[in-house]
C-alpha positions as CSV (number, residue, x, y, z in Angstrom):
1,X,-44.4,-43.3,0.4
2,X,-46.8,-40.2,1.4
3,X,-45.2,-40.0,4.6
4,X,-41.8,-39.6,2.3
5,X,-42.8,-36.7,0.7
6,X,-44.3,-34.8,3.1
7,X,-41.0,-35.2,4.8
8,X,-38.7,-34.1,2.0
9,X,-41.0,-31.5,1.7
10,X,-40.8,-30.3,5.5
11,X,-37.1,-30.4,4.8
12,X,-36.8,-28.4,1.7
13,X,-39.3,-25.6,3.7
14,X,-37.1,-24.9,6.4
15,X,-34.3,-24.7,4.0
16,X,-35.6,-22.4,2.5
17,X,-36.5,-20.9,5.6
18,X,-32.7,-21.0,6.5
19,X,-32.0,-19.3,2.9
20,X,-34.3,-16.5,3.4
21,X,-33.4,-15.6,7.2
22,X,-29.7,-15.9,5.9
23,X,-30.5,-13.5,2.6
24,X,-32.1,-11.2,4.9
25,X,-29.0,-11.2,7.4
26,X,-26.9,-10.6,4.7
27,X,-28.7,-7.3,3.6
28,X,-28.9,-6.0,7.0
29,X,-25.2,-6.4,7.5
30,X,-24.3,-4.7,4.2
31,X,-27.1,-1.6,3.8
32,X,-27.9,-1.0,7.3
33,X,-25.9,-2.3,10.5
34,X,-23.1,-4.1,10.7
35,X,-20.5,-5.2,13.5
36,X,-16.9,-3.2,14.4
37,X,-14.3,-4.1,16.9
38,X,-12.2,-1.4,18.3
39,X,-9.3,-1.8,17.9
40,X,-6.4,0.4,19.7
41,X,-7.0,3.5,22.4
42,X,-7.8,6.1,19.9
43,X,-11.0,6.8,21.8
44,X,-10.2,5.7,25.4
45,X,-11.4,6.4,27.8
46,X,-15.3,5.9,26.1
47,X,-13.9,2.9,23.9
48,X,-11.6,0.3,24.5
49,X,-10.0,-2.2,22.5
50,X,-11.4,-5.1,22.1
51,X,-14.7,-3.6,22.6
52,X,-18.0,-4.6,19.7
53,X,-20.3,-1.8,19.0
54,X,-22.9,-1.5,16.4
55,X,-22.6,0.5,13.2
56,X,-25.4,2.2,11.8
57,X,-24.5,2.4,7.9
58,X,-28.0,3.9,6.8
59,X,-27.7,6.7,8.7
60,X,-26.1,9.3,6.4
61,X,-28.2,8.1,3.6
62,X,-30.9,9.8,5.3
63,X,-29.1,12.6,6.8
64,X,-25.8,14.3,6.9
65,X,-23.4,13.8,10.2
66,X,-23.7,16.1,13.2
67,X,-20.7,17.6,15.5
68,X,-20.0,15.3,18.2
69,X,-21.4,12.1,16.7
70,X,-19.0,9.2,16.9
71,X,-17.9,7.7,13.5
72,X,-16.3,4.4,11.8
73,X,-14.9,5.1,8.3
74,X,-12.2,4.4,6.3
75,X,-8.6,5.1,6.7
76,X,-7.5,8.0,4.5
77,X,-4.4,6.2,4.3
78,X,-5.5,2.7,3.7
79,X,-8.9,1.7,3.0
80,X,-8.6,-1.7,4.2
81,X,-8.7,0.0,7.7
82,X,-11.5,1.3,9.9
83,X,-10.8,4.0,12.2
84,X,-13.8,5.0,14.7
85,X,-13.4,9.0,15.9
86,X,-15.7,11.3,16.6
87,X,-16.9,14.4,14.4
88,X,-15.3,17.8,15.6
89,X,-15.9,20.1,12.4
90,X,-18.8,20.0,10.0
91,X,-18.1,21.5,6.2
92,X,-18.0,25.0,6.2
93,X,-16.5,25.1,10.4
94,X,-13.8,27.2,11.0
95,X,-11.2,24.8,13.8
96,X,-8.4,25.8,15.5
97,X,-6.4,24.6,18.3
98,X,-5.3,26.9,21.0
99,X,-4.2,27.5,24.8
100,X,-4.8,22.8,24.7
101,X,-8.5,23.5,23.3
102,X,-10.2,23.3,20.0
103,X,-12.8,26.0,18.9
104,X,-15.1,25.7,16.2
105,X,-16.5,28.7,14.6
106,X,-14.7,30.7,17.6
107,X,-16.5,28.9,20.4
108,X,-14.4,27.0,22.3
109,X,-16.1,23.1,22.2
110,X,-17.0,21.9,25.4
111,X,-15.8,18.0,25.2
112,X,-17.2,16.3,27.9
113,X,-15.6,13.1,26.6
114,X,-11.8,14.0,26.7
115,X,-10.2,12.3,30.1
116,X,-9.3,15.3,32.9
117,X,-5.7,16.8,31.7
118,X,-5.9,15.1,28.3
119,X,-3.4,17.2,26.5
120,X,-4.2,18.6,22.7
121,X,-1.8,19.1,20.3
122,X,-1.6,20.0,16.7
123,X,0.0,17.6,13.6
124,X,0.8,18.5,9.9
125,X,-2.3,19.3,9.3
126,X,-4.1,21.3,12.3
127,X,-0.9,23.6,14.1
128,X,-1.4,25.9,17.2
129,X,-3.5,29.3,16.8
130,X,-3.8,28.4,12.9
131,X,-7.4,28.2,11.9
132,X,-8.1,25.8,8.8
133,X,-12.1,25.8,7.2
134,X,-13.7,22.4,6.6
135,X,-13.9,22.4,2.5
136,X,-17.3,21.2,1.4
137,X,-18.0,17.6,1.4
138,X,-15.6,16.9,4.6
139,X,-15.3,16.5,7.9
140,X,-12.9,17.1,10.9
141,X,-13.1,14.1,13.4
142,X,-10.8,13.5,16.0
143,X,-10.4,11.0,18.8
144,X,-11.0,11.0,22.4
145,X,-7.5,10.2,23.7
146,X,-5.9,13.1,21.6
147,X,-1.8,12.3,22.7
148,X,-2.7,8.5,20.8
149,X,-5.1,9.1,18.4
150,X,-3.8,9.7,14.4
151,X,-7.0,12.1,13.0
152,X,-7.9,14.9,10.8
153,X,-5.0,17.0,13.1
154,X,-2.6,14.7,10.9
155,X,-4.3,14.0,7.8
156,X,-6.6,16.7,7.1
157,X,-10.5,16.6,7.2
158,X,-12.2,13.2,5.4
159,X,-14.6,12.8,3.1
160,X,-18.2,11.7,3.5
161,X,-18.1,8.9,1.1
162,X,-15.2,7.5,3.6
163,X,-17.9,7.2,6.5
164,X,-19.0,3.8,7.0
165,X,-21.8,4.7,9.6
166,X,-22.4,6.2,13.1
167,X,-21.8,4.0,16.4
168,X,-25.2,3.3,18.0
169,X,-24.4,0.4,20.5
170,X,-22.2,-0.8,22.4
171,X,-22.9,-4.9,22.9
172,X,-19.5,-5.8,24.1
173,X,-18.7,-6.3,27.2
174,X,-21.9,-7.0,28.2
175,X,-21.2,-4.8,31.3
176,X,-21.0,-1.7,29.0
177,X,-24.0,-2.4,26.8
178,X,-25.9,0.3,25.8
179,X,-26.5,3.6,23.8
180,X,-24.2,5.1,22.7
181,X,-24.5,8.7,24.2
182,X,-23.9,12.5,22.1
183,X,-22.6,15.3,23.5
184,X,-25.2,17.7,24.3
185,X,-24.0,20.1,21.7
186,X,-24.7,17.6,19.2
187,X,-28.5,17.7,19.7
188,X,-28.9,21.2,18.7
């Protein structure tokens, strides 16, 4: 009968060993990191579809976003969809596209990231040689594949409270994983 016991016992403790871990798992995926898929060539050639990365969703909790970092948030036009681009204008920048090239603040941005020849054209938001300002609060993201990529150019500059969190990782393929890198510009 003692023999019993102490096994109902061993049972219930890693139950609720299994509860706990679970709890915790849960939390982690809700306050601080959670999964994405990419989905669609928005950001090719640095993200693919079908590719996992890692969302840091403390992140701007702590501190606000920085030019260049990349992004998942929701879709200004429906908020059951996450779009990952990357952050071209902070509140306050002054963008405008010109001659294929955006400038922030009158400095043409150096973007590394774009394929060789990618061409960069304006929407209904962003047009050729008119500079728009950032309003307070928002931010002007784009993605990497400019011709296939619907971003602040169309629908304007989003709003922090949209952001879901900064990619950190890339975990899938395994061939790719790693860091995910910054511009230079956005370690100043």
């Amino acid at each position: 009968m003692d023999a019993i016991k102490r096994a109902v016992a061993a049972v219930f403790d890693f139950l609720q060993g299994i509860v706990v871990f679970l709890a915790i798992l849960v939390m982690v995926y809700l306050f601080v990191m959670s999964p994405q898929e990419i989905n669609g060539a928005s950001m090719e050639p640095n993200f693919h579809n079908g590719e996992y990365i890692l969302t840091n969703k403390a992140i701007y909790k702590l501190r606000n976003p920085k030019r260049g970092e990349v992004i998942i948030f929701k879709s200004p036009d429906n908020k059951e969809i996450d779009y990952i681009k990357r952050i071209i204008g902070l509140p306050g920048d002054t963008v405008m596209l010109s001659n294929n090239a955006l400038s922030v603040n009158g400095q043409r941005l150096d973007e590394p990231y774009l394929a060789e020849g990618t061409y960069i054209f304006g929407g209904s938001y962003l047009r050729e040689n008119e500079p728009i300002v950032v309003p307070p609060g928002l931010y002007f993201v784009a993605g990497d594949n400019r011709p296939h990529s619907k971003d602040s150019r169309e629908f304007g500059p989003i709003a922090k409270e949209d952001f879901i969190g900064q990619a950190i990782l890339r975990y899938w393929p395994l061939s790719k994983l790693g860091l995910i890198q910054l511009p230079l510009y956005a370690t100043k």
